[in-house]
N, CA, C and O atoms as a Tripos MOL2 file, in Angstrom:
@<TRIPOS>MOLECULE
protein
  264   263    66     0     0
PROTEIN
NO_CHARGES

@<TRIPOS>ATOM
      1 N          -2.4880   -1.7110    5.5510 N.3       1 UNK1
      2 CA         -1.6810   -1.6040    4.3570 C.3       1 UNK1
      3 C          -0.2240   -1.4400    4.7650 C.2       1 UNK1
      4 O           0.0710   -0.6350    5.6480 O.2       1 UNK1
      5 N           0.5230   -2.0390    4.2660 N.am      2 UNK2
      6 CA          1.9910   -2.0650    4.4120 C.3       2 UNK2
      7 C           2.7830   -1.9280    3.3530 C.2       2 UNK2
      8 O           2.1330   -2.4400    2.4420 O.2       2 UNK2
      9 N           4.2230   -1.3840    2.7300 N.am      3 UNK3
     10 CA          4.2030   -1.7560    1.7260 C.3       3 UNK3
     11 C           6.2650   -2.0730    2.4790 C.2       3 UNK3
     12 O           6.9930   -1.5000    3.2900 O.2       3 UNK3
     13 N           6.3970   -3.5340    1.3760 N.am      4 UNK4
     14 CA          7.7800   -4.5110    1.8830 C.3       4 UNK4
     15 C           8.5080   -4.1040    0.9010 C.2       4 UNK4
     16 O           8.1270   -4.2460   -0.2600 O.2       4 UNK4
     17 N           9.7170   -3.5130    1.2280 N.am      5 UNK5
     18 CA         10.7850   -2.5370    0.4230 C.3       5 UNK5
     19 C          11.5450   -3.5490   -0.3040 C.2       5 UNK5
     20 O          12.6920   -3.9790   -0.1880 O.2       5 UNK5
     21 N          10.3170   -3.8710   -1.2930 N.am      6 UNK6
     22 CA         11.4510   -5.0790   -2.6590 C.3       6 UNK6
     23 C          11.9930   -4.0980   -3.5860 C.2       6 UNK6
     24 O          12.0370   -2.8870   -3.3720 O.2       6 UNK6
     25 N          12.4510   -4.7680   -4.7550 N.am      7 UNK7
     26 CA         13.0620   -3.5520   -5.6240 C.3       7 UNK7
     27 C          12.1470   -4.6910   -6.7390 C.2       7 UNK7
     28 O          11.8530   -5.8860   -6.7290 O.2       7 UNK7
     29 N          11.9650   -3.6940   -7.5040 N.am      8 UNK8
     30 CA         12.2870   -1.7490   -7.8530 C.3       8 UNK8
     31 C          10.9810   -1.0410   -7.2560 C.2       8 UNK8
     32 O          11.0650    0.1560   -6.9820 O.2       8 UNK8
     33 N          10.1900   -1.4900   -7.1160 N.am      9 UNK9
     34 CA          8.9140   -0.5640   -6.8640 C.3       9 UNK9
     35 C           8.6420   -1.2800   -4.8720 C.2       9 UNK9
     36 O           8.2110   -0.6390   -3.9130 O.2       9 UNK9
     37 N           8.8780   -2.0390   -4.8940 N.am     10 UNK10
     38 CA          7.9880   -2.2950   -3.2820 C.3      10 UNK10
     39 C           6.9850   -3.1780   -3.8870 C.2      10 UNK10
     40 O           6.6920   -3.2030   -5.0830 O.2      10 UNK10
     41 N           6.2730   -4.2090   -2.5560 N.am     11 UNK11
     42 CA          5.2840   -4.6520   -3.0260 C.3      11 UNK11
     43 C           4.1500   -4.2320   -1.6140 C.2      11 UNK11
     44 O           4.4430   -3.9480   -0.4520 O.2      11 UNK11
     45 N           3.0970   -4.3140   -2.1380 N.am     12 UNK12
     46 CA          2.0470   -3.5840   -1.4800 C.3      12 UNK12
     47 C           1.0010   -5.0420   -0.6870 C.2      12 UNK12
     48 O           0.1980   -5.8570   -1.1410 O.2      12 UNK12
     49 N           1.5020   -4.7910    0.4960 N.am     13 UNK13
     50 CA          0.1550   -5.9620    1.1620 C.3      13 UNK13
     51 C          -0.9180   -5.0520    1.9690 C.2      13 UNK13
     52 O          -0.6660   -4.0630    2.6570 O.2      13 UNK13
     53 N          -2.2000   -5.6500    1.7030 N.am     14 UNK14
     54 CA         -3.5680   -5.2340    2.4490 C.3      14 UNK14
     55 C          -4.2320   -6.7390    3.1660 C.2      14 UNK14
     56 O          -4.5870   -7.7720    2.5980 O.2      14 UNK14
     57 N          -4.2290   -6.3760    4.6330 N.am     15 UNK15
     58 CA         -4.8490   -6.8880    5.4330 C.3      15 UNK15
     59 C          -6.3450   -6.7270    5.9260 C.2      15 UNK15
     60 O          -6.7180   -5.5880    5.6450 O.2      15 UNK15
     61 N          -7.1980   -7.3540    6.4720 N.am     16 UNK16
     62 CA         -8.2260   -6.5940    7.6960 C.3      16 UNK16
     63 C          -9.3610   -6.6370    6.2470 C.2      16 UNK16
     64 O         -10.4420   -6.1770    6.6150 O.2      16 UNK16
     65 N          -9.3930   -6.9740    5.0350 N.am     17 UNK17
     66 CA        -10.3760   -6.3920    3.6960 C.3      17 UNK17
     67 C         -11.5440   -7.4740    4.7700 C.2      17 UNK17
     68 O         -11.4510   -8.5220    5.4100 O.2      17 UNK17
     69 N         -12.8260   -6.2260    4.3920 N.am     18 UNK18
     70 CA        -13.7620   -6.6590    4.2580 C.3      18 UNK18
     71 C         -14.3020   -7.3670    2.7400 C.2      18 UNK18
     72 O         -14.2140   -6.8110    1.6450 O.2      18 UNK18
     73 N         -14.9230   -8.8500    3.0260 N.am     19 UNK19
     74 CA        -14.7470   -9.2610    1.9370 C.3      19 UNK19
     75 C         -16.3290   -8.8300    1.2230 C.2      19 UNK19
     76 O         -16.5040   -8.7910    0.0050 O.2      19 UNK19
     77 N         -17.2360   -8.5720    2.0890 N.am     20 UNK20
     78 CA        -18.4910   -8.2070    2.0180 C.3      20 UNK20
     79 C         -18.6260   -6.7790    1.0100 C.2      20 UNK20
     80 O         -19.4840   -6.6860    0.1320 O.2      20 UNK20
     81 N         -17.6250   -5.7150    1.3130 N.am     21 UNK21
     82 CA        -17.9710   -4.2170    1.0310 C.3      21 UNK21
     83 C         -17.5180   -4.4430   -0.5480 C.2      21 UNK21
     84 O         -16.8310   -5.2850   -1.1250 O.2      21 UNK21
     85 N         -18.2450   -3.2770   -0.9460 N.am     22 UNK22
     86 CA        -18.4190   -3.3590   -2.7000 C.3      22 UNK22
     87 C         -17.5480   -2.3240   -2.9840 C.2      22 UNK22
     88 O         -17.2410   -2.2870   -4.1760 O.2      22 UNK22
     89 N         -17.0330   -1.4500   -2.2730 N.am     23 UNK23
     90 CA        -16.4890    0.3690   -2.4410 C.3      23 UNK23
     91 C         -15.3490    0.3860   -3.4840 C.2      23 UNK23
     92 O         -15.1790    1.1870   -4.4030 O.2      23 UNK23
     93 N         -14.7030   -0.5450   -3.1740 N.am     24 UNK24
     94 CA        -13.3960   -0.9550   -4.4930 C.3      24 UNK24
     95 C         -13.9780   -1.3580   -5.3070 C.2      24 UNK24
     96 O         -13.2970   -1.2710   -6.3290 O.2      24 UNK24
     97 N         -15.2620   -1.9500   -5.5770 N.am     25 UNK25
     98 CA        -15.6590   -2.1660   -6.7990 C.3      25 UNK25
     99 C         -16.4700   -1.3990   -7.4870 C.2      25 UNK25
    100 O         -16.7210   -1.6420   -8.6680 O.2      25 UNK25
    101 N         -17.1210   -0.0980   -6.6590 N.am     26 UNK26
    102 CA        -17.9900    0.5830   -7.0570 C.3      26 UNK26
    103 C         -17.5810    1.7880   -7.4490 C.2      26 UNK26
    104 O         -18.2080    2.6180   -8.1080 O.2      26 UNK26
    105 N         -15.7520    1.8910   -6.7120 N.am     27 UNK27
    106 CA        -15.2810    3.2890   -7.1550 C.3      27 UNK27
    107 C         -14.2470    3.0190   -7.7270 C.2      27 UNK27
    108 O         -13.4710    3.9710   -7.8100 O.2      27 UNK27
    109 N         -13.9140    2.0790   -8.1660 N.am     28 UNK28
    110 CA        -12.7400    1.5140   -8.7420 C.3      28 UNK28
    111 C         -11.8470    2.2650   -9.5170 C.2      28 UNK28
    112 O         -10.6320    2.0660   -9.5070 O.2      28 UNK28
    113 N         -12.6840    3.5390  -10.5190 N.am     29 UNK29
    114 CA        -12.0830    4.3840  -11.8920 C.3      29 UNK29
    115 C         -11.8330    5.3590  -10.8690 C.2      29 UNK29
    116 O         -10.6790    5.6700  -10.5730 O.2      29 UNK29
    117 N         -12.7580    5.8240  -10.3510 N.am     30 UNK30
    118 CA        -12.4430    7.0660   -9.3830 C.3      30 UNK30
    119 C         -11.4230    6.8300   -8.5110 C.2      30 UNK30
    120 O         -10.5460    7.6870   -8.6210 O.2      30 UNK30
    121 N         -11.2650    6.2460   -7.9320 N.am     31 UNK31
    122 CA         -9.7160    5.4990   -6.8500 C.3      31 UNK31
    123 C          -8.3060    5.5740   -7.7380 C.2      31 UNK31
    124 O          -7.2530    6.0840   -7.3560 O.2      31 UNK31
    125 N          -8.5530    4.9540   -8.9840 N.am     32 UNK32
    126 CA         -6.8920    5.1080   -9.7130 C.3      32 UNK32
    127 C          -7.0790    6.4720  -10.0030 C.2      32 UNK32
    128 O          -6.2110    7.2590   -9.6260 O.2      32 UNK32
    129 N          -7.9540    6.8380  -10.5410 N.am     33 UNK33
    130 CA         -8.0460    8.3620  -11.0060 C.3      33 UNK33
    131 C          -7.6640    9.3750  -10.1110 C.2      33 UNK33
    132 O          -6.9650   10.2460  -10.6290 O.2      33 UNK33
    133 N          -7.9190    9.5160   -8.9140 N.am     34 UNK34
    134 CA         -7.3300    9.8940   -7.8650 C.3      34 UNK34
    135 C          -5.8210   10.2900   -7.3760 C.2      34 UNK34
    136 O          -5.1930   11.2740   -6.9860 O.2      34 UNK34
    137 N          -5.5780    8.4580   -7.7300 N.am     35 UNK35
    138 CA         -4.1220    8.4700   -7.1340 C.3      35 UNK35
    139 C          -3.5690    8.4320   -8.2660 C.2      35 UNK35
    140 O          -2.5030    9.0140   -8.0660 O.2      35 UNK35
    141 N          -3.6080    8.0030   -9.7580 N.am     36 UNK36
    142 CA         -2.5630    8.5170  -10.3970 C.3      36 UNK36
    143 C          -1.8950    9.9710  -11.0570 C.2      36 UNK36
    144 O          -0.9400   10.2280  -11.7900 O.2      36 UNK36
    145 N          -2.9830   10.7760  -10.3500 N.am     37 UNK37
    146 CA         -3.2780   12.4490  -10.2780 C.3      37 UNK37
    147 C          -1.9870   12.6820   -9.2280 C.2      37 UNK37
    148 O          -1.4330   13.7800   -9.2650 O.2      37 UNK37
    149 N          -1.6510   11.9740   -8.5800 N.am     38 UNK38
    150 CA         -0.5320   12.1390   -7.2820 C.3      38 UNK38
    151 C           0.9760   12.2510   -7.8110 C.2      38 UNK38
    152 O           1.5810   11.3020   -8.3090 O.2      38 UNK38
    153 N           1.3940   13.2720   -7.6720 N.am     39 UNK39
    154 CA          2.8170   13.2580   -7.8080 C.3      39 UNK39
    155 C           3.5130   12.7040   -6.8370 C.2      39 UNK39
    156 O           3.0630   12.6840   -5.6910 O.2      39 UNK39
    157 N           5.0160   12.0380   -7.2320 N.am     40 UNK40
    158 CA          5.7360   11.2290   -6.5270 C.3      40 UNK40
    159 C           5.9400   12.6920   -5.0750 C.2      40 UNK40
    160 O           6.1730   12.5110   -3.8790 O.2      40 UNK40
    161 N           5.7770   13.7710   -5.6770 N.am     41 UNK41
    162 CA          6.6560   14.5440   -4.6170 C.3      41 UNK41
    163 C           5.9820   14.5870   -3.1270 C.2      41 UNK41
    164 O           6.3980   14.9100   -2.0150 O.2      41 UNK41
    165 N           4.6150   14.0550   -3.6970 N.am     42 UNK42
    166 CA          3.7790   13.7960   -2.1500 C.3      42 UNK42
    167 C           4.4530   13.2060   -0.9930 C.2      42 UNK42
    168 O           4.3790   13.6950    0.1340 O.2      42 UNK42
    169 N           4.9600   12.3890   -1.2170 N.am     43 UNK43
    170 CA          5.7450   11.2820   -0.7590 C.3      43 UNK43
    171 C           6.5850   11.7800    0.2740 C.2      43 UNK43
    172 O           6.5520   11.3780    1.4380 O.2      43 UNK43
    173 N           7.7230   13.1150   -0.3990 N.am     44 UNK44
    174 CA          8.7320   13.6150   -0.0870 C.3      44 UNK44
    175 C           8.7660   13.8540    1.4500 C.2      44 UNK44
    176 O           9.8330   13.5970    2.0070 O.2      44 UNK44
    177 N           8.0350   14.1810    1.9840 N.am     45 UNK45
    178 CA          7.8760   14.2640    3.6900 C.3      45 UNK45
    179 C           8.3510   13.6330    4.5330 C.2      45 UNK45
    180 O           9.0500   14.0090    5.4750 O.2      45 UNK45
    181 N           7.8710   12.2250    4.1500 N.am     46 UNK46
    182 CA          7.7750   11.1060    4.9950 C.3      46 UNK46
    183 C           7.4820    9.6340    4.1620 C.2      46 UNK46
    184 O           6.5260    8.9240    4.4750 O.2      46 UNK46
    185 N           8.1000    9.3980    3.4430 N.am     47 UNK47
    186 CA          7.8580    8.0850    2.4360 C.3      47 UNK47
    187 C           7.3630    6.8940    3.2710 C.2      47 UNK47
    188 O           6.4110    6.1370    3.0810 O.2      47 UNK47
    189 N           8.4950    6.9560    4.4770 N.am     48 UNK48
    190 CA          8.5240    5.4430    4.9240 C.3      48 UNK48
    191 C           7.1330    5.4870    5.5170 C.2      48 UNK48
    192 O           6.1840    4.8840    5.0170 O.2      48 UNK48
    193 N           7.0470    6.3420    6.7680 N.am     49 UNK49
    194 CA          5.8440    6.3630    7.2630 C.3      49 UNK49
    195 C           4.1880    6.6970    5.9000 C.2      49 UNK49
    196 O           3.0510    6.2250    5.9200 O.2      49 UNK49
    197 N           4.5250    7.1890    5.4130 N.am     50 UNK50
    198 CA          3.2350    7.0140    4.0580 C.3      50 UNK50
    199 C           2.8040    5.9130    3.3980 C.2      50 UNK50
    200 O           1.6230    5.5660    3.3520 O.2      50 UNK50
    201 N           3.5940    5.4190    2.9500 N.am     51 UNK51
    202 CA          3.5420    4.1300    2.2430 C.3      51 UNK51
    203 C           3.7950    2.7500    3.3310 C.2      51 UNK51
    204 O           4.0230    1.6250    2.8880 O.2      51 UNK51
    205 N           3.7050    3.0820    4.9090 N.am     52 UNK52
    206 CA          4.0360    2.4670    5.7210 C.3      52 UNK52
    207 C           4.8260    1.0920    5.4420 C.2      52 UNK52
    208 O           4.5530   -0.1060    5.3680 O.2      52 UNK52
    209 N           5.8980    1.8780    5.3350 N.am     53 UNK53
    210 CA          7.2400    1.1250    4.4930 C.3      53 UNK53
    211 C           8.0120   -0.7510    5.7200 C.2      53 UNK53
    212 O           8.4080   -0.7780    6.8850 O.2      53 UNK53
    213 N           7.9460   -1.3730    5.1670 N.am     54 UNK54
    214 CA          8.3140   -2.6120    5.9670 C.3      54 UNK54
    215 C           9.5380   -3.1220    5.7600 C.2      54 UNK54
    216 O           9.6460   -2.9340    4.5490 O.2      54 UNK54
    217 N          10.7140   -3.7290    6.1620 N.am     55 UNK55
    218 CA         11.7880   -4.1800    5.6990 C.3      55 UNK55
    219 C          11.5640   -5.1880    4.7650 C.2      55 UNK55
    220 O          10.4660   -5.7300    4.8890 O.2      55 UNK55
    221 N          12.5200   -5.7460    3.5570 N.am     56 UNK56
    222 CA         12.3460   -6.4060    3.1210 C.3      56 UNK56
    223 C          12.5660   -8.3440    4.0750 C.2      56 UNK56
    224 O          13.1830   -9.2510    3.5160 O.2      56 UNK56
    225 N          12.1370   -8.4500    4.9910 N.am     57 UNK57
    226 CA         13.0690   -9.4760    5.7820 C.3      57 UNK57
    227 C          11.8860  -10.4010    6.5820 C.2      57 UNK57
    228 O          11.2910  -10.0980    7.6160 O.2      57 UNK57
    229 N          11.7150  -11.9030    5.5750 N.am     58 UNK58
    230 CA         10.9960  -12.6320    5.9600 C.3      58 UNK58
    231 C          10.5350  -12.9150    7.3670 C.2      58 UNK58
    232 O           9.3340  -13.1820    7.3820 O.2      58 UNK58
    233 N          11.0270  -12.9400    8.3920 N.am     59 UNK59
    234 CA         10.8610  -13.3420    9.5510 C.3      59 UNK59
    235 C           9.7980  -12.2520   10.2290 C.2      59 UNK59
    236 O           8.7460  -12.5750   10.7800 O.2      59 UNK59
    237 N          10.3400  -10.7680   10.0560 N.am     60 UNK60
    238 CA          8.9630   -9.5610   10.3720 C.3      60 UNK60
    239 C           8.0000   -9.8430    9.3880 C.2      60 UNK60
    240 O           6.8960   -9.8360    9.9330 O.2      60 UNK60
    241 N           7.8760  -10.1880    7.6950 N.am     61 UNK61
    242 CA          6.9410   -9.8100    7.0550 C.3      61 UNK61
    243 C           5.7920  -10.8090    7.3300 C.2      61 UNK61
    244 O           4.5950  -10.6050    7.1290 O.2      61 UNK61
    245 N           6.5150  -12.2060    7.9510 N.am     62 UNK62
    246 CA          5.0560  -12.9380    8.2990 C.3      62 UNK62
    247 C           4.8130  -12.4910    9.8340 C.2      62 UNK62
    248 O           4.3680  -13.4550   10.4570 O.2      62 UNK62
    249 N           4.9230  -11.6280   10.4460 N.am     63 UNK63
    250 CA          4.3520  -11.2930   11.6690 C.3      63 UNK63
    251 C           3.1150  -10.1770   11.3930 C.2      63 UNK63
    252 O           2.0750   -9.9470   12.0080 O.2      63 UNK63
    253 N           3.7030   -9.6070   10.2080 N.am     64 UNK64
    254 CA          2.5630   -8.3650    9.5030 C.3      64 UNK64
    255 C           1.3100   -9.6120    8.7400 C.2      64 UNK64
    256 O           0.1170   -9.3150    8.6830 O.2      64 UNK64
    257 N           1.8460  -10.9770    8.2110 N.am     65 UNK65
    258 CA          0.7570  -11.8780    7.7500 C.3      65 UNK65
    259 C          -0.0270  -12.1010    8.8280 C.2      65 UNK65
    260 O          -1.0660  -11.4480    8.7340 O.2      65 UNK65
    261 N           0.0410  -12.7990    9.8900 N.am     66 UNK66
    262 CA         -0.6930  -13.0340   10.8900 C.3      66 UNK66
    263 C          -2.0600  -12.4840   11.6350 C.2      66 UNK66
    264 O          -2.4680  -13.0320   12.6600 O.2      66 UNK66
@<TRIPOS>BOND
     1     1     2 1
     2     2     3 1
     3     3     4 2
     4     3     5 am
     5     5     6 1
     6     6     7 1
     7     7     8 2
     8     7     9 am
     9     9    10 1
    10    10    11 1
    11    11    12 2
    12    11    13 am
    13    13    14 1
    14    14    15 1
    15    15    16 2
    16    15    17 am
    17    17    18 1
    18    18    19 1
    19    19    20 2
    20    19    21 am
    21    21    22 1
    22    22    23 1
    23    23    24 2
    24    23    25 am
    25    25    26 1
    26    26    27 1
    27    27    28 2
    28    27    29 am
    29    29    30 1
    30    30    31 1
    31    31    32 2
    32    31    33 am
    33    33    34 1
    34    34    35 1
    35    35    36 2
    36    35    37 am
    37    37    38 1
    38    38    39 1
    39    39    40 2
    40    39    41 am
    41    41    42 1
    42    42    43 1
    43    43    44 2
    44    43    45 am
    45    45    46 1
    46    46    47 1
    47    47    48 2
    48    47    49 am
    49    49    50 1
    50    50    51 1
    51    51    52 2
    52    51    53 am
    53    53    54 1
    54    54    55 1
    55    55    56 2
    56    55    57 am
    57    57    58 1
    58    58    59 1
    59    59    60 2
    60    59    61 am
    61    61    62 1
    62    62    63 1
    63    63    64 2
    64    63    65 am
    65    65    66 1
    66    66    67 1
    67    67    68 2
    68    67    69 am
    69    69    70 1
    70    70    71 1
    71    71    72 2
    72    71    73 am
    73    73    74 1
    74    74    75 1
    75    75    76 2
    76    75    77 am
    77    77    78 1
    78    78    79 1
    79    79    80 2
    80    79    81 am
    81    81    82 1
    82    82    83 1
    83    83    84 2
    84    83    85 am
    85    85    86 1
    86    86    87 1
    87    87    88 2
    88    87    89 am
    89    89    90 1
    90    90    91 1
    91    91    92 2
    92    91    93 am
    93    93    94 1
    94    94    95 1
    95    95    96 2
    96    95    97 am
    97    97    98 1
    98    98    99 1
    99    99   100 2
   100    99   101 am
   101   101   102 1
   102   102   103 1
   103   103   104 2
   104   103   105 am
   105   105   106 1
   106   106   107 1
   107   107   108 2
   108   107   109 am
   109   109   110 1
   110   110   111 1
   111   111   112 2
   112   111   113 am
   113   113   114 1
   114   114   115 1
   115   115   116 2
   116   115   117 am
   117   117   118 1
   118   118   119 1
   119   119   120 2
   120   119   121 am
   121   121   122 1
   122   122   123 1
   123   123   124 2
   124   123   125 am
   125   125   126 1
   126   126   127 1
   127   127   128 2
   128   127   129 am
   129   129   130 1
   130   130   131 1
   131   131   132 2
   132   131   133 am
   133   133   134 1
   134   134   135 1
   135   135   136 2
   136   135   137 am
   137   137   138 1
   138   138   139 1
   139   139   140 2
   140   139   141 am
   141   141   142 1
   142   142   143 1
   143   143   144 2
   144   143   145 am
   145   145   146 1
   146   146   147 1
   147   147   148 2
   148   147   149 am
   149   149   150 1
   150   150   151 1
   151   151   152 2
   152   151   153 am
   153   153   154 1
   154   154   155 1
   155   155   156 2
   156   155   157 am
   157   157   158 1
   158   158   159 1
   159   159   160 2
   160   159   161 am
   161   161   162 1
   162   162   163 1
   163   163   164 2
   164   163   165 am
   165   165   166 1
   166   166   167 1
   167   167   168 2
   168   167   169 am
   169   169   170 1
   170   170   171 1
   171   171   172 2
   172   171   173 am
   173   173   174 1
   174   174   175 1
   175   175   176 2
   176   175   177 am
   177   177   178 1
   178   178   179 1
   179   179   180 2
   180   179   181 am
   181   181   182 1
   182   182   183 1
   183   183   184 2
   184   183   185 am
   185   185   186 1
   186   186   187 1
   187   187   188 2
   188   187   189 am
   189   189   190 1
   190   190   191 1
   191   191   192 2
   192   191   193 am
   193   193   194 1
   194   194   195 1
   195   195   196 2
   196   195   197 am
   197   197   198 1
   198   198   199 1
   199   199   200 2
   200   199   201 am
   201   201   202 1
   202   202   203 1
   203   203   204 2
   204   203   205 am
   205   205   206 1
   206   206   207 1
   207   207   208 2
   208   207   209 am
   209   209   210 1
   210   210   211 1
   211   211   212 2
   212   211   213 am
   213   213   214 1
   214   214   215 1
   215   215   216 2
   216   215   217 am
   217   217   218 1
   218   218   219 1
   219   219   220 2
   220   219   221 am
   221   221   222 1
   222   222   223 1
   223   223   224 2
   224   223   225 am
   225   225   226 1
   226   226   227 1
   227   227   228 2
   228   227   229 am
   229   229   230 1
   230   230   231 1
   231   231   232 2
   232   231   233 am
   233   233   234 1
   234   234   235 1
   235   235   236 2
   236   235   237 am
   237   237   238 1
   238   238   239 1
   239   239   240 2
   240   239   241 am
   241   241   242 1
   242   242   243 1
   243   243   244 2
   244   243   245 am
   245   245   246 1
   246   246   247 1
   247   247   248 2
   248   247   249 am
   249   249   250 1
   250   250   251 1
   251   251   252 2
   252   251   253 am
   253   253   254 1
   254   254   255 1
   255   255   256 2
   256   255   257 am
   257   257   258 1
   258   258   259 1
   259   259   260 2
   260   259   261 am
   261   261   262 1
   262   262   263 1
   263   263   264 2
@<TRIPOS>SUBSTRUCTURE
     1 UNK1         2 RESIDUE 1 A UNK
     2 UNK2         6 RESIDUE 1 A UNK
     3 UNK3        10 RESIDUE 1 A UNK
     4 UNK4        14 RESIDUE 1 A UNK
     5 UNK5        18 RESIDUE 1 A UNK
     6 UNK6        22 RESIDUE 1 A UNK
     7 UNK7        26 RESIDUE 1 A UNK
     8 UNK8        30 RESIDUE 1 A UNK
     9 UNK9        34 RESIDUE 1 A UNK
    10 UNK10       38 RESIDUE 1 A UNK
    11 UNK11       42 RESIDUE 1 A UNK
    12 UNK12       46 RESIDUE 1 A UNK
    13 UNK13       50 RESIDUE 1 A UNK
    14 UNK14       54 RESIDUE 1 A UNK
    15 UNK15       58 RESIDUE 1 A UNK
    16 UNK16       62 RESIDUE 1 A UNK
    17 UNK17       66 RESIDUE 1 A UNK
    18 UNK18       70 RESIDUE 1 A UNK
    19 UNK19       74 RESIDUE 1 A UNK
    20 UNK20       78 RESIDUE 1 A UNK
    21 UNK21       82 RESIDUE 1 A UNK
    22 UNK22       86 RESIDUE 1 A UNK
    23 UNK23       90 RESIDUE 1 A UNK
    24 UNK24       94 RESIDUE 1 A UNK
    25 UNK25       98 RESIDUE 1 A UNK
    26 UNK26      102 RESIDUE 1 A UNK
    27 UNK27      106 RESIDUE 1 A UNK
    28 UNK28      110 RESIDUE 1 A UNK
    29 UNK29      114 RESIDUE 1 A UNK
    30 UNK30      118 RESIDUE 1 A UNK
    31 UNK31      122 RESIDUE 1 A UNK
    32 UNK32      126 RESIDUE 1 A UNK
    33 UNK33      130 RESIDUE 1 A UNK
    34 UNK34      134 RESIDUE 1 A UNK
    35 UNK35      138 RESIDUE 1 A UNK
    36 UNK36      142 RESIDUE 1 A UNK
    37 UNK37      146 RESIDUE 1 A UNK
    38 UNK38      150 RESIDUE 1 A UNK
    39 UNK39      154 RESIDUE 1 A UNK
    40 UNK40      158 RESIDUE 1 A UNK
    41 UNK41      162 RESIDUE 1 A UNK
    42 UNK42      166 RESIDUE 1 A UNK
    43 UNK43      170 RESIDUE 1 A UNK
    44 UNK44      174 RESIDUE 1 A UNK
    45 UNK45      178 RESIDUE 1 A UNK
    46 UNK46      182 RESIDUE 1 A UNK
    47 UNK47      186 RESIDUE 1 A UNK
    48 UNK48      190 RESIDUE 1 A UNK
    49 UNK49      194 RESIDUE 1 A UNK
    50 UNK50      198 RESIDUE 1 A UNK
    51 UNK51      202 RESIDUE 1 A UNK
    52 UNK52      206 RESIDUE 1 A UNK
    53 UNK53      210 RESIDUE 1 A UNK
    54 UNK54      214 RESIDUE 1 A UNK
    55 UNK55      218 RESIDUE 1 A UNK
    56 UNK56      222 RESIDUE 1 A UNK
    57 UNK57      226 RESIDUE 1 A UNK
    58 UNK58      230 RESIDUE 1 A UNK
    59 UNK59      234 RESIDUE 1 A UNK
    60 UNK60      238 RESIDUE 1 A UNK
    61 UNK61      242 RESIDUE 1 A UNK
    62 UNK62      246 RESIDUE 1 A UNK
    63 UNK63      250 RESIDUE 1 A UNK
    64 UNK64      254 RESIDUE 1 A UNK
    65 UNK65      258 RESIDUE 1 A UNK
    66 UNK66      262 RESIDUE 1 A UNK
């Protein structure tokens, strides 16, 4: 998971998915439920490294595609 520092929010890429596993589909309510329980202040620590923050800058973001 990476997320590429667009504006306004970032956009979020996931690599490596197993296309086989059901777990996102089986916990799907419980997963947002979870995280929208999360205050932004979680964050506050260490954003970049949390949200494993990426530049916005084509040339690295397809090396994270690969």
């Amino acid at each position: 998971m990476h997320t590429v520092a667009t504006a306004p929010t970032g956009l979020g890429v996931a690599r490596g998915l197993d296309p086989q596993s059901r777990v996102l589909e089986e916990n799907f309510d419980e997963i947002v439920r979870e995280f929208l329980a999360l205050d932004y202040s979680a964050l506050d620590a260490d954003k970049a490294e949390k949200l494993a923050l990426y530049p916005n800058d084509w040339e690295k973001i397809k090396a994270i595609l690969q």
